[in-house]
Phi, psi and omega in degrees: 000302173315279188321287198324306181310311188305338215250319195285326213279323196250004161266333187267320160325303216265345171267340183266342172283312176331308210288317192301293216302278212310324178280332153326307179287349197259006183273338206297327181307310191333295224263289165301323157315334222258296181330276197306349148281332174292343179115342166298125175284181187245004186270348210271341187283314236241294182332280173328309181283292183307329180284358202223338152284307191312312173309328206270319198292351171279225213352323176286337203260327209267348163287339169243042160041037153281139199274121166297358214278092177224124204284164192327304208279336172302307146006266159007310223254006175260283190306324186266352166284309108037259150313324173282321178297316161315281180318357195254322165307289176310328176277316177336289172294320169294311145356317186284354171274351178254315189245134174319118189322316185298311153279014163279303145327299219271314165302334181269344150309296156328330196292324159303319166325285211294324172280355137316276194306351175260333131342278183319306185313305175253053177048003157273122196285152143225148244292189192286319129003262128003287158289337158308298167327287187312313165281349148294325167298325158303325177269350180276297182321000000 
């Protein structure tokens, strides 16, 4: 019974760190459109932001005294997740110089949306779960 509460206590933890993450990231036109008329270049912006999570999240491990410790193939899988993360930022913010921030955002929301559907396409089904997200995204946009 206890593992069960325990199980309940960190899926309602983990949809509610979901709900901040989504909403924080759809804040990014805001925030970012704004740097950037203003004259912040965006690598200098993307720097800032990533170095000052990275510091709070060093601080969050070192408080609960998790090991920094990730071995040769971990590295590996860090630097190239990492570089696509990076690069899904930088193509983002650039994108607001060509296209209205909102529909630049509103396209990297949908990128789940498609890749459901294309799921579908090829008979992998997903879950109740899955789709609940998907009419969430909908209801967001």
């Amino acid at each position: 019974m206890r593992t069960n509460i325990h199980v309940q206590k960190r899926r309602l933890i983990g949809y509610v760190a979901g709900i901040v993450a989504g909403a924080s990231y759809g804040a990014n036109p805001l925030f970012g459109k704004a740097l950037i008329e203003s004259g912040v270049p965006i690598m200098v912006m993307l720097f800032f932001r990533y170095g000052i999570a990275a510091a709070i999240l060093a601080l969050w491990m070192l408080a609960r005294k998790e090991s920094f410790r990730a071995g040769r193939r971990g590295i590996g899988l860090l630097v190239l997740l990492g570089l696509l993360f990076a690069g899904s930022s930088i193509t983002l913010f650039c994108s607001y110089n060509y296209i209205p921030s909102g529909l630049a955002t509103t396209l990297v929301y949908l990128y789940p949306v498609f890749v459901a559907l294309i799921m579908v396409f090829l008979r992998f089904y997903p879950s109740w779960q899955t789709w609940l997200s998907i009419l969430a995204t909908f209801g967001g946009i």
